[in-house]
C-alpha positions in Angstrom: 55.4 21.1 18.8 53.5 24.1 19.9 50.9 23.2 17.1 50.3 20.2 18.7 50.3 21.4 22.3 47.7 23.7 21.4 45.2 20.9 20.6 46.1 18.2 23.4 47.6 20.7 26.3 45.0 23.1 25.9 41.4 21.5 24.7 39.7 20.9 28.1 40.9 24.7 29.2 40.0 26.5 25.9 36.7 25.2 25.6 36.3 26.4 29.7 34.7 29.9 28.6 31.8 27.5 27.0 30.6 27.7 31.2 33.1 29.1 33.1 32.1 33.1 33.3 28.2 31.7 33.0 28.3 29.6 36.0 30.3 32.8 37.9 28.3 35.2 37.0 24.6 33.0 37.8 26.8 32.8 41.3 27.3 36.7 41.8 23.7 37.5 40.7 22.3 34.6 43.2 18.6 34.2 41.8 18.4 38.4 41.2 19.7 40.1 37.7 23.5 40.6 37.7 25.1 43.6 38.2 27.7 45.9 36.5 29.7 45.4 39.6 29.2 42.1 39.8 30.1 40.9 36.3 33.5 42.9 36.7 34.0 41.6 39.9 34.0 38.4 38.2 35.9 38.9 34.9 38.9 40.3 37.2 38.7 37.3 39.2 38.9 35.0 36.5 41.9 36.7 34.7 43.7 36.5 38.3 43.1 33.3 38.5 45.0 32.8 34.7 47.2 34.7 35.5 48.2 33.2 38.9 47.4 29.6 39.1 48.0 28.6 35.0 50.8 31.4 34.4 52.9 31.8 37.1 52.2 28.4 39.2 52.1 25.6 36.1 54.2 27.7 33.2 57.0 29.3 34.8 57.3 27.1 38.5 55.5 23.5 38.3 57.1 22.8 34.5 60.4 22.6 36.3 59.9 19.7 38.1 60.1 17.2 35.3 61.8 13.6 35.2 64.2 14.0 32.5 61.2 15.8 30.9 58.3 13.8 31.7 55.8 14.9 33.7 52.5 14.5 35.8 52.0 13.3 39.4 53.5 9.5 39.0 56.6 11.2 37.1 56.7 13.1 40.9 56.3 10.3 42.6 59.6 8.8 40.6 61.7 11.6 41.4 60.5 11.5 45.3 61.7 8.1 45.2 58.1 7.1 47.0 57.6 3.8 45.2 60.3 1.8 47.5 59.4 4.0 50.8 59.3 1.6 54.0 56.0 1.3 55.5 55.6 4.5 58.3 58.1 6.3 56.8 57.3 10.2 55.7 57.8 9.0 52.0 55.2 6.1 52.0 53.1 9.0 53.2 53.7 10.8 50.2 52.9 7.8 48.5 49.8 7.7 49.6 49.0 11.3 48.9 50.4 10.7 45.6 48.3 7.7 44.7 45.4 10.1 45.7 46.2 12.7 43.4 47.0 10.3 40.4 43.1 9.0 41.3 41.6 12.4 41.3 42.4 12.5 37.6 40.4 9.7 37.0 37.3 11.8 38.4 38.7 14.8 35.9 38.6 12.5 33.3 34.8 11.4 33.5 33.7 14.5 34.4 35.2 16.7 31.7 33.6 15.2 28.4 30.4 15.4 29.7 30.6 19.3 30.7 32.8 20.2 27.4 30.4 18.3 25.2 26.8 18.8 26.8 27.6 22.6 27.0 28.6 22.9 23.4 25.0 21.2 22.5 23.4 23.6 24.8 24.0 26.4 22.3 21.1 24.8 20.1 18.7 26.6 23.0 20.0 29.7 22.1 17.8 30.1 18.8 15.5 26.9 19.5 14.2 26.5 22.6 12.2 23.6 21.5 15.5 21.9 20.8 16.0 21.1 24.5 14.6 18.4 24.7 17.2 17.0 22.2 20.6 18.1 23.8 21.1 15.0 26.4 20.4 12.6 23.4 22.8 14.4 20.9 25.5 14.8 23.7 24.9 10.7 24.3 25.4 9.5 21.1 28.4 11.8 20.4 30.0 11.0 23.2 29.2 7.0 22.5 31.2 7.6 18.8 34.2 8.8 20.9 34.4 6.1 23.0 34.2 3.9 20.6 36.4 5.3 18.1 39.2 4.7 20.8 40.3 1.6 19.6 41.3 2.6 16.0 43.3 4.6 17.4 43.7 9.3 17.2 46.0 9.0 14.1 43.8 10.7 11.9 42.2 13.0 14.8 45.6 14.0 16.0 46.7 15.6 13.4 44.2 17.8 12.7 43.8 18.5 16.9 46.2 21.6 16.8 45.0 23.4 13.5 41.4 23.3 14.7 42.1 24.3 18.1 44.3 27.1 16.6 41.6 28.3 14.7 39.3 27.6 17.6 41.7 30.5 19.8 41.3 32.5 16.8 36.9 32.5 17.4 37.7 32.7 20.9 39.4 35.9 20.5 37.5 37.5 17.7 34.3 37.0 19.5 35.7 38.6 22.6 36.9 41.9 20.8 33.7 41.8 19.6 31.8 41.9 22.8 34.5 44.4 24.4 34.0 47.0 21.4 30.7 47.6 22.9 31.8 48.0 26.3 35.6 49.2 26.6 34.7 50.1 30.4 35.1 46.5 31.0 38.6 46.4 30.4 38.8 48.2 34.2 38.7 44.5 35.3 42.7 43.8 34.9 42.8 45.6 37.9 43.1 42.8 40.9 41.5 45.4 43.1 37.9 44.8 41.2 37.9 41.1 42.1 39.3 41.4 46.2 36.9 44.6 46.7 33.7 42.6 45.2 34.6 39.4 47.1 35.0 41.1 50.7 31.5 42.7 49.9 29.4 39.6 49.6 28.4 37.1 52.2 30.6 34.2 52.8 28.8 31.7 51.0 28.3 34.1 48.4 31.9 34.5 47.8 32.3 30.6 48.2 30.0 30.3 45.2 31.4 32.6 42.8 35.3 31.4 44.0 33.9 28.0 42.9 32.3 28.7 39.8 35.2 30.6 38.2 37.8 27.9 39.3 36.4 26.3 36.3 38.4 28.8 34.1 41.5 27.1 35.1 40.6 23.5 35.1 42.5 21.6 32.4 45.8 23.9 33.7 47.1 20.3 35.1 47.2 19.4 31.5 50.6 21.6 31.0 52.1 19.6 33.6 51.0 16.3 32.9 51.8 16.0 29.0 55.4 18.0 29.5 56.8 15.3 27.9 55.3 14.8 24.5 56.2 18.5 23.8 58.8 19.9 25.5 58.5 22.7 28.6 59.4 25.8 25.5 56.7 24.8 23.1 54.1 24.8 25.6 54.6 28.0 27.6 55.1 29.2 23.8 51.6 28.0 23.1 49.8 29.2 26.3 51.5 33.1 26.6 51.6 33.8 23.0 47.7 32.3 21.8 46.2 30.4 24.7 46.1 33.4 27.4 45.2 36.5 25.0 42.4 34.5 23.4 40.8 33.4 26.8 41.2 36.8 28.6 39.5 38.8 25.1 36.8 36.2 25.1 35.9 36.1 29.0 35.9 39.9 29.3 34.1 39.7 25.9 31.2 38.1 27.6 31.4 40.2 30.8 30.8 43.1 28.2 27.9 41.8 27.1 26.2 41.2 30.0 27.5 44.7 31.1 25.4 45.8 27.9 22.5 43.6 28.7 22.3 41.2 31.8 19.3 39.0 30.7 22.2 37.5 28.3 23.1 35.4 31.3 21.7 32.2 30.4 24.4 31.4 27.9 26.7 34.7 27.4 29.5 32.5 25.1 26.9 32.0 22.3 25.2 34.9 22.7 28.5 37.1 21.8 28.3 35.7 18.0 26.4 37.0 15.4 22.9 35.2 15.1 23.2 33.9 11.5 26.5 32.1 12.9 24.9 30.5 16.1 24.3 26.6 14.2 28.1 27.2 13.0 29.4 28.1 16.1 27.8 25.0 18.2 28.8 22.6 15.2 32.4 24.4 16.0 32.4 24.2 19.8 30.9 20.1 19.3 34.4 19.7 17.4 36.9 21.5 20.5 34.9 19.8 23.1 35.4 16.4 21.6 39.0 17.3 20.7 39.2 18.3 24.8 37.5 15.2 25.6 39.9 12.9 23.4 42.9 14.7 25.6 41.6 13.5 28.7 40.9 10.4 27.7 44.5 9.8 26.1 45.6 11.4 29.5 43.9 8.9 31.6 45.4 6.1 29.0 48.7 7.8 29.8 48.3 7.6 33.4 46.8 3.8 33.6 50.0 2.7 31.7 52.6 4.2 33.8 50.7 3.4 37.1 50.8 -0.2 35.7 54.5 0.0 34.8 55.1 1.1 38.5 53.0 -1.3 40.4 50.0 0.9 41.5 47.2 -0.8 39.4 46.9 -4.5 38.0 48.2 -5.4 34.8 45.8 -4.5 31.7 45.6 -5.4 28.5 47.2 -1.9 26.2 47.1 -2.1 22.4 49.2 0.2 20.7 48.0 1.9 17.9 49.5 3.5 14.9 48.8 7.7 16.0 51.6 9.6 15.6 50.2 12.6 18.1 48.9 10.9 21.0 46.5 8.2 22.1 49.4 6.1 21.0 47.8 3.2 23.4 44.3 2.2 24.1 43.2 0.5 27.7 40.1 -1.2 26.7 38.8 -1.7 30.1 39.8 1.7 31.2 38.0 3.0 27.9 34.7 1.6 29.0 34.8 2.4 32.7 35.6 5.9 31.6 32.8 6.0 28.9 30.3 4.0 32.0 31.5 6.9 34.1 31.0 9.9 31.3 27.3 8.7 30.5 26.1 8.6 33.9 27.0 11.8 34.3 25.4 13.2 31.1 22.4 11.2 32.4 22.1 12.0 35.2 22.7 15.4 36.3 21.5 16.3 32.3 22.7 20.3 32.4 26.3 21.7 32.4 24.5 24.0 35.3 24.1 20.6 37.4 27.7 19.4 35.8 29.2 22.2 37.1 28.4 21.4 40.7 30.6 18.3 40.2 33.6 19.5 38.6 36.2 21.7 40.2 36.4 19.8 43.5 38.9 16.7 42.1 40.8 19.5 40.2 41.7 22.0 43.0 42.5 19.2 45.1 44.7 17.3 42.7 46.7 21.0 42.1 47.0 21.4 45.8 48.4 18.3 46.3 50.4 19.2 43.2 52.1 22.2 44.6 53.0 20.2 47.8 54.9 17.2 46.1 56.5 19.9 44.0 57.7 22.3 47.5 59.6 18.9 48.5 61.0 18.0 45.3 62.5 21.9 45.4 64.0 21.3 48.9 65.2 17.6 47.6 67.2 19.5 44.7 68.7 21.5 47.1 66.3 24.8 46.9 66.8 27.0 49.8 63.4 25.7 52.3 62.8 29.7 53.3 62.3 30.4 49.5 60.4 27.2 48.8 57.5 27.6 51.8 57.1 31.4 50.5 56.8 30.4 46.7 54.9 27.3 46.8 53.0 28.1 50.2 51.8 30.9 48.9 50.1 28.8 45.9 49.5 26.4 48.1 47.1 28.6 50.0 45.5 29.7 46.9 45.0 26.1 46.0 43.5 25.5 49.4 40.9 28.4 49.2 39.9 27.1 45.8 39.2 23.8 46.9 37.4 24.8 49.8 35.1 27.3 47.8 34.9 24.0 45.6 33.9 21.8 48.8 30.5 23.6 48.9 29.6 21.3 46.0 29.8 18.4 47.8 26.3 17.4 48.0 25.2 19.6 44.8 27.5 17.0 42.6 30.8 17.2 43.7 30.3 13.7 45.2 30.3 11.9 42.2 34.2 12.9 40.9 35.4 12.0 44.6 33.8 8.8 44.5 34.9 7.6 41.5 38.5 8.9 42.7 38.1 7.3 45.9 37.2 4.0 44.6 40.4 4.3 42.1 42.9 5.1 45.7 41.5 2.4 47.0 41.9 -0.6 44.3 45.3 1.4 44.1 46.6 0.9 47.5 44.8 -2.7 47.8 46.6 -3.6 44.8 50.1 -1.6 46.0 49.7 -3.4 49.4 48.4 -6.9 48.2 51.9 -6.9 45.7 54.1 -6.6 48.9 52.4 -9.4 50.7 51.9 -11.8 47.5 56.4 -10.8 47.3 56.7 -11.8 50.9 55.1 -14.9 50.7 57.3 -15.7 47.4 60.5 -15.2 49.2 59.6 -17.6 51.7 59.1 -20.2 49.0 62.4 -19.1 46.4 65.4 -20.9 46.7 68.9 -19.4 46.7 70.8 -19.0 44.1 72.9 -21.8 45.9 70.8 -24.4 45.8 70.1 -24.2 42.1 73.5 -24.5 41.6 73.7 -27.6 43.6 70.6 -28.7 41.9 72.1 -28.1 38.6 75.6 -29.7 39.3 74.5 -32.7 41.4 70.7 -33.6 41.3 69.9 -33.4 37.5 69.2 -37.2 36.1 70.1 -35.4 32.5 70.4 -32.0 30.8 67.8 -31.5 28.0 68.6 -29.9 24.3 67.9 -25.9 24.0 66.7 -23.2 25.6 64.6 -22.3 28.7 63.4 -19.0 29.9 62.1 -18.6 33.5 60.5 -15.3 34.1 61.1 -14.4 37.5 59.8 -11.6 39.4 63.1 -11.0 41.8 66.4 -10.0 40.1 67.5 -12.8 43.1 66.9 -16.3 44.2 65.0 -19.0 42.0 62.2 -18.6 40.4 59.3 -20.2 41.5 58.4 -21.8 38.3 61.8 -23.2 37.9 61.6 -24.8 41.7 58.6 -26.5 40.3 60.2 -27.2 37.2 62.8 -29.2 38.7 60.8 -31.1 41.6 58.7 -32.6 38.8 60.9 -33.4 36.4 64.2 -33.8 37.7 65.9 -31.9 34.8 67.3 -28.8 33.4 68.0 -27.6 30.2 71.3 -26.9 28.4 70.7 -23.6 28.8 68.9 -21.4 31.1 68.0 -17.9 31.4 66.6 -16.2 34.7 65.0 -12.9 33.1 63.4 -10.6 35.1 61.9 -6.9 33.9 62.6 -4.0 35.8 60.7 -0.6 35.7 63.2 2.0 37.0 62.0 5.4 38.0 63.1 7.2 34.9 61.1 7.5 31.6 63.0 6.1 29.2 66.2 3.7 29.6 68.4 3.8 26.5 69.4 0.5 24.5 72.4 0.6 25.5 71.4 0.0 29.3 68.6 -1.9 28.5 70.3 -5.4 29.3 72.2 -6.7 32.6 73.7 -10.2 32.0 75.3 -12.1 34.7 76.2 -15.5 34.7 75.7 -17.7 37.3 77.0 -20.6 36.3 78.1 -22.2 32.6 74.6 -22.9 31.2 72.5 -20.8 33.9 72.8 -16.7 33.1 70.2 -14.3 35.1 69.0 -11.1 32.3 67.9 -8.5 34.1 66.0 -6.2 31.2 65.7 -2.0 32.6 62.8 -0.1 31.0 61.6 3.4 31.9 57.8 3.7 33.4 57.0 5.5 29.6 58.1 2.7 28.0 56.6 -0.5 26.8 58.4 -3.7 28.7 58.6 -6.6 26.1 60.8 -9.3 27.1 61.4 -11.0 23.3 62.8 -7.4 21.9 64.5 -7.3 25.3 66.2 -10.6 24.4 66.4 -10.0 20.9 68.7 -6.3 21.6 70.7 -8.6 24.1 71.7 -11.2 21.8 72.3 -8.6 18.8 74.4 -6.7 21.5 76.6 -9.9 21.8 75.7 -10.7 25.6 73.9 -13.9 25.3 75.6 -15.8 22.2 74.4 -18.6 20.8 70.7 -18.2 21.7 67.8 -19.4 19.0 65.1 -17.0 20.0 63.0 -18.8 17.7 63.7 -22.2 19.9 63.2 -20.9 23.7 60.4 -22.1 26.2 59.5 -19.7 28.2 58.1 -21.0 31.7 55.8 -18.5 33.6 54.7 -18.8 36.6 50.4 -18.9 37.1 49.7 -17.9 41.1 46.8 -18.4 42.6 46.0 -16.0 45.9 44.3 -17.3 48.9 43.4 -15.0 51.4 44.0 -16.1 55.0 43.0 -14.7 58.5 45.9 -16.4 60.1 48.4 -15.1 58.1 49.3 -11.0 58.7 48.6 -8.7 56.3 45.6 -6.7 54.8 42.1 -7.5 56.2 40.5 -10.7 55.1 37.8 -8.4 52.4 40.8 -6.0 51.5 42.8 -9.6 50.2 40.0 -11.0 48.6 39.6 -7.5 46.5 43.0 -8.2 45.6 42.6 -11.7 44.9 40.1 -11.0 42.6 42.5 -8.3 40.5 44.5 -10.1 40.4 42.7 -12.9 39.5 41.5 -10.5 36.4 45.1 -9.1 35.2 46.2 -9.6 32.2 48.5 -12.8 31.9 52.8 -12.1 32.5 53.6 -13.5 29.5 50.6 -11.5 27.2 51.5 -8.5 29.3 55.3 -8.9 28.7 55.0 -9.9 24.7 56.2 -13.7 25.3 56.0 -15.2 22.0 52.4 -17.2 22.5 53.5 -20.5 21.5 56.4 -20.8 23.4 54.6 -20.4 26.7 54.3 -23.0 29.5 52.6 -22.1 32.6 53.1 -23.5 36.2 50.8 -22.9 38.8 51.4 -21.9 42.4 48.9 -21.2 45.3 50.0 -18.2 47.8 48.3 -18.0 50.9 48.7 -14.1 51.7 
């Protein structure tokens, strides 16, 4: 487990000293040659940063807040119990917020490939300047393989991702003793009074600038958090204190030695470090850990679609599941090719990691601030004492806020472009969140009581036909719409009827055992009500199938049900309250788009019949 944490927790953050001490050191020199002072002004900064934010905020405090070991920002929003908050409320707030952060990953996850990749190719400058010309094209076209490799699935990729990014630590480190050898003095930088004397000493934008720039040593840290639950909280602290950590700290103060030795090294200090007949070797190398960081995000962000899908925040999408047994164990095709859309348009158009680096950061320290405050409440929800919470997590939370504000001086040099693409995700989010509760409201108006289809079914059915029908229903109460229709047209019922509805709780995983809730309404009509966790994938035929194996629906053909599913149509209507007239017609047109119930929920494709209902919202 700690093998494999080391190749999906840890790409996007181990391939961060590709940039990271560059970009901080080209922000402490501002356009003159860097200084002695300077460059350990910097390295101290950056191990503080390690050792503050990644080591002591994510390892030891953040990992504790998991849902029954999941974790990321929607498994916070479960355990803050957000989801079903009344509108005005403090919680639906937090949902908000939330929903905000959950975006802000989407920005991460376009951005990060094309820094991680395009600075790897950079290294071909180092020896062949006349190769320049050719980095934005390689970078393309690798990146274009990634994408598309997505939908065979990381089987093969995953299990070589934590050997390569073990022996990837292993460079990291050897070329950082190498660089300190020829400067030791630079080991003088563990002390925190290097960084807080150098920073106090430059102008305020100045300080701004390098604060920003060497923030991008700790992006990817969220990655601890957010896939807790494919490893295990041991296994990754494991991976990050005993290899992680002590290979990033050798190699960063590696290349401060360096350019303590020789400044005009500056332009790329990470490549310069190696020995000159191993340059080609190492970029080949460094192509290999960006794309193994870049096929982490992407899995992430696959991660992330699916359970904001199983929790109502985003449309339903079509998700294959492939056959990996590490992770990208799903594939979002639509979300693949969004992400790739994003991803090249950054290569393209910013075209350096320098100009990259101006738009990442900004969506990160925001997305850890916000972070640090969900976690403060969960503490006080489990009963933490609030005294000891606002000193612990306030004080991160401050060092969160000065990072992001160091970050916000990006804004117009590139930092717009992660922030738009997470803005435009909050929104669709909380179109589609709010659109959901009106399109519910207007069903409720329309479903019968349970009362009346028992009056139906005992007094106004002509005839009872042979076998079995399934109504999917959205409530775990009243009729289903499609069955109302069903019986207004045809004056009938079937011998048997089954009411099933799918609910995602706010846990991961639901056990078999609880899967099912059977309650019968009367002889012949029986209401299933199937639990799944938000990490789990809700298929209603293995639902039905464990139920009847479990002896709680006997004498069901699975083979011989209809399913009915119900097909609405939204009509946005100024004279009905709810969202603005545009705002409805967004949603309309998602949900328009989603991917069908019964494809969604694995309904067997030839037993399917739709009915079709307009909703005026």
């Amino acid at each position: 487990m700690t093998m494999g944490a080391l190749g999906v927790v840890y790409g996007d953050i181990g391939t961060s000293p590709l940039y990271a001490l560059k970009e901080a050191a080209k922000a402490a020199a501002h356009g003159a040659t860097v200084t002695p002072e300077a460059v350990l002004g910097v390295a101290s900064l950056i191990f503080w940063a390690l050792l503050l934010i990644i080591s002591l905020k994510y390892a030891l405090l953040i990992l504790r807040a998991d849902n029954r070991g999941e974790g990321g920002i929607v498994a916070l929003l479960a355990l803050l119990h957000a989801r079903h908050a009344q509108p005005g409320t403090w919680r639906a707030h937090l949902l908000v917020v939330g929903l905000v952060g959950a975006a802000l990953l989407y920005g991460d996850g376009a951005i990060t490939p094309a820094i991680s990749v395009l600075s790897a190719i950079e290294g071909l400058k180092v020896d062949a300047p006349s190769l320049a010309p050719a980095v934005v094209p390689v970078t393309v076209a690798i990146l274009i393989g990634l994408f598309m490799m997505q939908k065979q699935g990381t089987g093969f990729i995953g299990r070589i991702f934590g050997p390569v990014m073990l022996a990837w630590f292993v460079v990291l480190a050897a070329l950082g003793i190498h660089g300190i050898v020829k400067a030791p003095a630079v080991l003088a930088a563990l002390s925190p009074l290097y960084a807080f004397d150098f920073l106090i000493h430059q102008d305020f934008h100045v300080s701004f600038a390098i604060l920003g720039a060497a923030f991008l040593a700790v992006t990817g840290g969220e990655a601890m958090y957010a896939d807790m639950g494919h490893f295990g909280r041991f296994p990754i602290r494991l991976a990050w204190f005993a290899i992680c950590l002590p290979a990033l700290v050798l190699n960063y103060f590696g290349q401060a030695a360096l350019l303590i030795t020789d400044p005009t090294m500056i332009e790329n200090p990470f490549f310069q470090l190696c020995p000159d007949a191993l340059h080609y070797p190492l970029v080949a190398f460094s192509a290999v850990a960006t794309v193994i960081a870049s096929q982490a995000i992407i899995s992430g962000v696959f991660s992330l679609t699916q359970q904001s899908i199983q929790l109502g925040f985003l449309p339903r999408m079509q998700i294959r599941h492939t056959q990996s047994d590490a992770i990208g164990q799903i594939y979002v095709p639509l979300v693949n090719w969004l992400l790739a859309a994003a991803t090249l348009g950054a290569v393209l158009s910013f075209g350096t990691s320098d100009a990259l680096a101006g738009a990442y950061g900004i969506a990160v320290s925001l997305l850890m601030a916000i972070t640090t405050l969900l976690a403060a409440l969960l503490a006080i929800q489990w009963g933490f004492s609030p005294w000891l919470v606002v000193a612990v997590n306030g004080f991160f939370f401050v060092i969160d806020l000065i990072f992001f504000s160091a970050n916000s001086i990006k804004l117009f040099e590139g930092g717009w472009f992660p922030l738009l693409l997470a803005a435009i995700v909050a929104f669709l989010m909380l179109t589609w969140r709010a659109g959901v509760k009106l399109v519910e409201t207007a069903r409720a108006k329309l479903r019968q009581p349970e009362e009346d289809l028992i009056e139906t079914a005992v007094n106004k059915c002509s005839a009872r036909l042979p076998g079995t029908a399934a109504f999917l229903a959205a409530a775990p109460k009243g009729v289903p719409l499609a069955l109302t229709q069903f019986v207004k047209h045809n004056r009938v019922l079937h011998e048997r009827v089954l009411l099933v509805t799918v609910l995602i709780e706010e846990l991961p995983h639901i056990p078999e055992e609880e899967r099912a809730e059977v309650i019968e309404i009367i002889p012949g009509i029986t209401r299933v009500i199937l639990h799944y966790g938000f990490m789990q994938n809700p298929t209603i035929y293995e639902g039905l199938t464990l139920t009847c194996r479990q002896g709680k629906l006997p004498g069901i053909d699975l083979s011989d049900i209809t399913y009915y599913v119900g097909r609405e149509t939204i009509i946005p209507r100024e004279d009905v309250p709810g969202m603005w007239v545009w705002r409805e017609t967004v949603f309309a047109f998602l949900q328009r788009n989603a991917e069908r119930s019964a494809a969604f929920f694995g309904v067997p494709t030839k037993q399917v019949v739709e009915f079709g209902t307009e909703l005026e919202i």
